[in-house]
C-alpha positions as CSV (number, residue, x, y, z in Angstrom):
1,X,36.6,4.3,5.3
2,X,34.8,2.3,8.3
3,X,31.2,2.5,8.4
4,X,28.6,1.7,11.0
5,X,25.6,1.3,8.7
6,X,26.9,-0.3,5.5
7,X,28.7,-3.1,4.8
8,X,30.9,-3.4,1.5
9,X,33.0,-6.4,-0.1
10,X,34.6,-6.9,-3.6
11,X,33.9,-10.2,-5.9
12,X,36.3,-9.4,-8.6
13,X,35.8,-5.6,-10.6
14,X,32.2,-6.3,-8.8
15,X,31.8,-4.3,-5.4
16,X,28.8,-5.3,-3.2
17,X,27.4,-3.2,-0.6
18,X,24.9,-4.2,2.0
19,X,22.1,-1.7,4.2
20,X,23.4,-3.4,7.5
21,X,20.7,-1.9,10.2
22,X,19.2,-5.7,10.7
23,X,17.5,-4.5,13.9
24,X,15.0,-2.0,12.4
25,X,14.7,-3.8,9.3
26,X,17.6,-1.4,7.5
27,X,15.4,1.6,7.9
28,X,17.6,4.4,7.1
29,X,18.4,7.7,8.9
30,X,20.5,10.6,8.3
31,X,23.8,8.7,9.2
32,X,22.9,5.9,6.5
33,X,22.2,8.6,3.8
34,X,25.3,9.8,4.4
35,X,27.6,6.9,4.2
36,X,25.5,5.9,0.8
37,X,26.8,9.1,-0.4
38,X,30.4,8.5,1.1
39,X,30.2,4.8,-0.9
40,X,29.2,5.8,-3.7
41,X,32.4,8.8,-4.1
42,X,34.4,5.8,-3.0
43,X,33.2,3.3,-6.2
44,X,33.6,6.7,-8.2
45,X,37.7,6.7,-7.5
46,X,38.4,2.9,-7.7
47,X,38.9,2.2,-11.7
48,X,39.2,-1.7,-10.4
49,X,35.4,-1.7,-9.7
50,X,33.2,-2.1,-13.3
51,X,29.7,-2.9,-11.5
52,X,28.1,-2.2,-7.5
53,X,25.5,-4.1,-6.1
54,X,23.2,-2.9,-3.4
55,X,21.2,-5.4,-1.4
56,X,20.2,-5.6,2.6
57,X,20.8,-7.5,5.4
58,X,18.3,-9.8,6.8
59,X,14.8,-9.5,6.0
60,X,14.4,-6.5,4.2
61,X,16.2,-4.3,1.7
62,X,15.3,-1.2,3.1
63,X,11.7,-0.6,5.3
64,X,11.6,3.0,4.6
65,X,12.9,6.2,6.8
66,X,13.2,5.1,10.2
67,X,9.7,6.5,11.5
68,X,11.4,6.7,15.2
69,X,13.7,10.1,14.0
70,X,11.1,10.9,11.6
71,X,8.1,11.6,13.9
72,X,9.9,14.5,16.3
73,X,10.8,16.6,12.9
74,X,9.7,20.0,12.3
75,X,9.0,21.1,8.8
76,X,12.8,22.7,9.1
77,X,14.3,19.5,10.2
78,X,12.3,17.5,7.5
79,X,13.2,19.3,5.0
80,X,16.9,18.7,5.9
81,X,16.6,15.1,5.9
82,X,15.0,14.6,3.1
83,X,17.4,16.6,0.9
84,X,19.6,14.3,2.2
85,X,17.5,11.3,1.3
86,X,17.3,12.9,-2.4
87,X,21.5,13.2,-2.3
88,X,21.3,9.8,-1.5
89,X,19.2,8.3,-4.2
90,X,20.9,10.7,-6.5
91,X,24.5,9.4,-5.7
92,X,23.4,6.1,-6.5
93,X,21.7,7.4,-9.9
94,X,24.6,9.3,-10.9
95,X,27.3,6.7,-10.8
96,X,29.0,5.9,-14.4
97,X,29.0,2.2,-13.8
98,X,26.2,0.1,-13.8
99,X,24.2,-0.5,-10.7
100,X,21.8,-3.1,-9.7
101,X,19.6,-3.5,-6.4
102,X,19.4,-7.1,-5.4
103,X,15.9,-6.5,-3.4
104,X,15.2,-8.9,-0.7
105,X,13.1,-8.0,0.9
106,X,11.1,-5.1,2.1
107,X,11.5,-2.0,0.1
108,X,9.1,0.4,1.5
109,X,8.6,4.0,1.0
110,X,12.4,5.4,1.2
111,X,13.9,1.8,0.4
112,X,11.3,2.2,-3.1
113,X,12.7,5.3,-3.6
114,X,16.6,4.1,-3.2
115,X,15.8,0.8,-5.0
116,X,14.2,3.0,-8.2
117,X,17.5,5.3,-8.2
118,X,19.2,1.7,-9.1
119,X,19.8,0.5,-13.0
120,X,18.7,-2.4,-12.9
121,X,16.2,-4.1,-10.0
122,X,16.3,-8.2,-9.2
123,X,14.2,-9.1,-6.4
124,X,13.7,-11.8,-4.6
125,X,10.1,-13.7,-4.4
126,X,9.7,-12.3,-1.0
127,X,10.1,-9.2,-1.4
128,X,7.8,-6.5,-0.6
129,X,7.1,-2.8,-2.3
130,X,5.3,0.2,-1.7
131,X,4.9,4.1,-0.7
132,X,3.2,4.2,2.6
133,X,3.4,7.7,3.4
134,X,0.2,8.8,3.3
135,X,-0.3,6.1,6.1
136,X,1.9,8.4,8.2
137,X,-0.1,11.8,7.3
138,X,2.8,12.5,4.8
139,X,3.7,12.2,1.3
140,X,6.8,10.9,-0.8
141,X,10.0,12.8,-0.2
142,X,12.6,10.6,-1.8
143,X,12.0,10.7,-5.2
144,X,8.5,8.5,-6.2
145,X,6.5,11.4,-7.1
146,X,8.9,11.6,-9.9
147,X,10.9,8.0,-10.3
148,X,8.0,5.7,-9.9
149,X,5.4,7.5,-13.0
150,X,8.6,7.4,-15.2
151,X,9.0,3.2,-14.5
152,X,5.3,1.9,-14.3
153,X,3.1,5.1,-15.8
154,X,1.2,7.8,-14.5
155,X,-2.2,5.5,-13.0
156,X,0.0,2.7,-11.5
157,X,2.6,5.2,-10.1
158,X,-0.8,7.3,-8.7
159,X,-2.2,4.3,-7.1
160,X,0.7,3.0,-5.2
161,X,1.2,6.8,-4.2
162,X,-2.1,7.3,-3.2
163,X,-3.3,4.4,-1.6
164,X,-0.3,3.3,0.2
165,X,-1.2,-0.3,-0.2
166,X,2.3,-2.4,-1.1
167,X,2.0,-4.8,-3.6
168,X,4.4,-8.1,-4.1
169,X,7.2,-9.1,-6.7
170,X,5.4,-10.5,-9.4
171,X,3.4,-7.3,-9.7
172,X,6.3,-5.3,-9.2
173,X,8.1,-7.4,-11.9
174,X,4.4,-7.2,-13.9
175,X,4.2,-3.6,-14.4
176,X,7.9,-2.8,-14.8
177,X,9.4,-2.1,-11.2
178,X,12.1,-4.5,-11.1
179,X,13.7,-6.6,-14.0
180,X,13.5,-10.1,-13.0
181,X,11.9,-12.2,-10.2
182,X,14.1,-14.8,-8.6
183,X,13.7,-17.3,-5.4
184,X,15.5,-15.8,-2.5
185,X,18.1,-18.7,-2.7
186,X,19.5,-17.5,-6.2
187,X,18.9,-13.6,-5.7
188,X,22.7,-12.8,-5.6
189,X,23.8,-15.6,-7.4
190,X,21.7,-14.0,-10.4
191,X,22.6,-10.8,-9.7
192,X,26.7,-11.6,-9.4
193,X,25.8,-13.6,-13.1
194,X,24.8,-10.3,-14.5
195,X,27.5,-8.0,-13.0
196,X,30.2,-10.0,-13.8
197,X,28.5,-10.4,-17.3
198,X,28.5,-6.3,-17.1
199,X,32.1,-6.1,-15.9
200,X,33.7,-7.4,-19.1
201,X,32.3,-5.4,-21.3
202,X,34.0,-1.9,-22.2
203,X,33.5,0.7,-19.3
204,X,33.7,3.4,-20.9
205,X,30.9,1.9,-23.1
206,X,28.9,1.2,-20.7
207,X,28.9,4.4,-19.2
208,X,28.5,6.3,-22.1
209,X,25.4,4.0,-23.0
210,X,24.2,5.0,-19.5
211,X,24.2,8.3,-19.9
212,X,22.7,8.5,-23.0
213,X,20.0,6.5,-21.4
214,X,19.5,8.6,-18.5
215,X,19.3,11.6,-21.0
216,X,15.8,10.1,-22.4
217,X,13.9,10.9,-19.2
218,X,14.9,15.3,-20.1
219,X,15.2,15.5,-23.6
220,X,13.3,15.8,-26.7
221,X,13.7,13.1,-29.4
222,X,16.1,15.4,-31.5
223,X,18.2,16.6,-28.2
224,X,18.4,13.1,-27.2
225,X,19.4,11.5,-30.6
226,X,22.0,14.3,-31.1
227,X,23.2,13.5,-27.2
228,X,23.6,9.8,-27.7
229,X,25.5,10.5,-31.1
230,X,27.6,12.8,-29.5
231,X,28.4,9.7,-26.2
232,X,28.5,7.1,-29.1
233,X,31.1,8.8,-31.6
234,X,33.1,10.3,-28.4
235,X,33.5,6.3,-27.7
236,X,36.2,5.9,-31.3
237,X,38.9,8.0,-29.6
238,X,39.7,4.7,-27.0
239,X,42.1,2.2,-27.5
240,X,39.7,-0.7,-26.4
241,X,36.8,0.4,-29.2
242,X,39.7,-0.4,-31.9
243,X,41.1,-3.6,-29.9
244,X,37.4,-4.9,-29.7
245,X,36.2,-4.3,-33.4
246,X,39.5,-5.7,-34.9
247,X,38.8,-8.9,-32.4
248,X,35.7,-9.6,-33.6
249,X,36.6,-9.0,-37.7
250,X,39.7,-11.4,-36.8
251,X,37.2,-14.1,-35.3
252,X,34.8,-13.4,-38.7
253,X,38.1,-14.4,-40.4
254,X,38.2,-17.4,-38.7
255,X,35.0,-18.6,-39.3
């Protein structure tokens, strides 16, 4: 499927997708949400892809909602978009393969909000994050009320939220918003070096590693050790768990 905001290319079982609004800094609208959606139901039903990385053209990951369509809105027509802005993020969330935002540059507001929905976060030295709504006489409708506590705590997440001040990549990397800090130069090269490290390794794994993961944020310790025994045994019915245990007792053998 074409699309006019996106761009997306393949490096092996890795796909790559790229916010491709240059002009306004990638600031998405209701068109981009929806071909992130379409994307991500595309990476869903092609087995050859393992890993997806996000990352934006030009200077900027993604600058936020663009404020141009924004400002008109009614309540109504807000309310529209931004479920669409949540569907968005939550596309990206709910993928089974890992996913990693190669950030470089701004991620303001929405783009913090899509970058957060992402596994794992690289960013570049430039780059640039915050929630500026309140700037704009609104608050966060794209997930930080409820992403960004659960990444940096409850004071950090309040402070970013409230002030709408941005901060820089070593801070980000400092209290746990991205991963890994890298020069601008190397930011995809590192971030192809860990997806085609990811891509190796037993999907099915993976994903059921993921979701056991995930499960943490809404379960209680029991309910969340009985979920990830449940993905981890499930795992012993696949033909690649036995192929990759008897490989490594046959190299133990060796040695």
């Amino acid at each position: 499927m074409d699309h006019e905001t996106l761009t997306i290319s393949r490096s092996g079982r890795v796909g790559v997708v790229t916010f491709n609004r240059p002009k306004v800094l990638n600031a998405f609208d209701t068109r981009m949400c929806m071909e992130i959606i379409s994307v991500c139901n595309e990476i869903s039903s092609d087995d050859s892809i393992h890993v997806v990385i996000f990352t934006g053209s030009g200077h900027a990951f993604v600058a936020g909602a663009d404020i141009s369509a924004m400002q008109p809105m009614t309540p109504a027509g807000a309310l529209q978009f931004l479920k669409k802005v949540i569907a968005a993020t939550k596309a990206i969330e709910n993928l089974e393969i890992p996913t990693i935002a190669a950030i470089n540059g701004f991620a303001f507001g929405g783009g913090n909000e899509l970058a957060m929905s992402f596994d794992i976060r690289i960013a570049s030295e430039e780059a640039k994050f915050g929630q500026q709504e309140v700037n704009y006489g609104i608050a966060p409708g794209g997930g930080a009320t409820q992403r960004l506590a659960r990444l940096v705590g409850y004071g950090r997440a309040m402070e970013m939220i409230l002030t709408g001040e941005p901060i820089d990549a070593q801070e980000a990397y400092r209290i746990g918003l991205v991963n890994k800090v890298v020069s601008a130069n190397s930011l995809m090269d590192e971030c192809l070096r860990i997806a085609n490290k990811l891509s190796q390794k037993s999907k099915a794994a993976l994903a059921q590693a993921k979701s056991a993961v995930k499960a943490s944020r809404s379960l209680d310790m029991d309910r969340g050790l009985e979920f990830e025994i449940q993905c981890s045994a499930l795992l012993w019915s696949t033909q690649e768990q036995k192929q990759l245990m008897k490989a490594f007792l046959d190299k133990q053998k060796k040695e």
